[in-house]
C-alpha positions in Angstrom: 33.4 -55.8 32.5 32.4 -56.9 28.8 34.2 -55.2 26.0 32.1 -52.3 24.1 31.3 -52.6 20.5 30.3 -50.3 17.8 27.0 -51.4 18.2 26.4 -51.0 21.7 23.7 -49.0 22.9 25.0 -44.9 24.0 22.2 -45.4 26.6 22.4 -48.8 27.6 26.3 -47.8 28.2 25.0 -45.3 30.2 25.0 -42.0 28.7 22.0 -39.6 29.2 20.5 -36.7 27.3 23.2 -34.0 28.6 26.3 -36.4 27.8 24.6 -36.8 24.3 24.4 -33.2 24.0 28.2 -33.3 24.6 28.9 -36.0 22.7 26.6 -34.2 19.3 28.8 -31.3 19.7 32.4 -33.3 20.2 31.3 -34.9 16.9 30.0 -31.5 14.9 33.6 -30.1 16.0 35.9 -33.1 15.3 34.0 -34.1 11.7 32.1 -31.2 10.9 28.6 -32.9 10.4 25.6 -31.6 12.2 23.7 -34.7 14.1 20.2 -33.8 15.5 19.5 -35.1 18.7 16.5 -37.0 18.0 19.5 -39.0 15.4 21.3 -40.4 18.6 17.8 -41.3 20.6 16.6 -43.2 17.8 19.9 -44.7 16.4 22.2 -44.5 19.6 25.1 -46.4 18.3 28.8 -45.6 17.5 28.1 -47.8 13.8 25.0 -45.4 13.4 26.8 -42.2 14.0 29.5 -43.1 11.7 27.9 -44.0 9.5 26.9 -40.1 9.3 30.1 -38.9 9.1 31.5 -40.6 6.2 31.1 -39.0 3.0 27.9 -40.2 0.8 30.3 -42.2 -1.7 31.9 -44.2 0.8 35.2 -42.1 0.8 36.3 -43.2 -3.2 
């Protein structure tokens, strides 16, 4: 088994649309940032997603 990177595919990893469902909610709870579903179908990676979650000025 390869290691998984940041910019490994959700899908290709093998999640589907009800884990994503989870995983949109784990995410709104844990960072407080609303991610639209149609967000992790067209960008499905763990780089994409964070970079949603980090503030808009980088954290400074």
């Amino acid at each position: 088994m390869r290691p998984i990177g940041v910019d490994d595919s959700f899908f290709d990893l093998g999640g589907d649309s009800l884990v994503a469902m989870r995983l949109i909610s784990h995410v709104a709870r844990r960072f407080h940032v609303e991610i639209p579903i149609q967000f992790l179908f067209q960008s499905p990676t763990v780089a994409a997603m964070a970079a949603l979650c980090l503030p808009a000025d980088g954290g400074a």
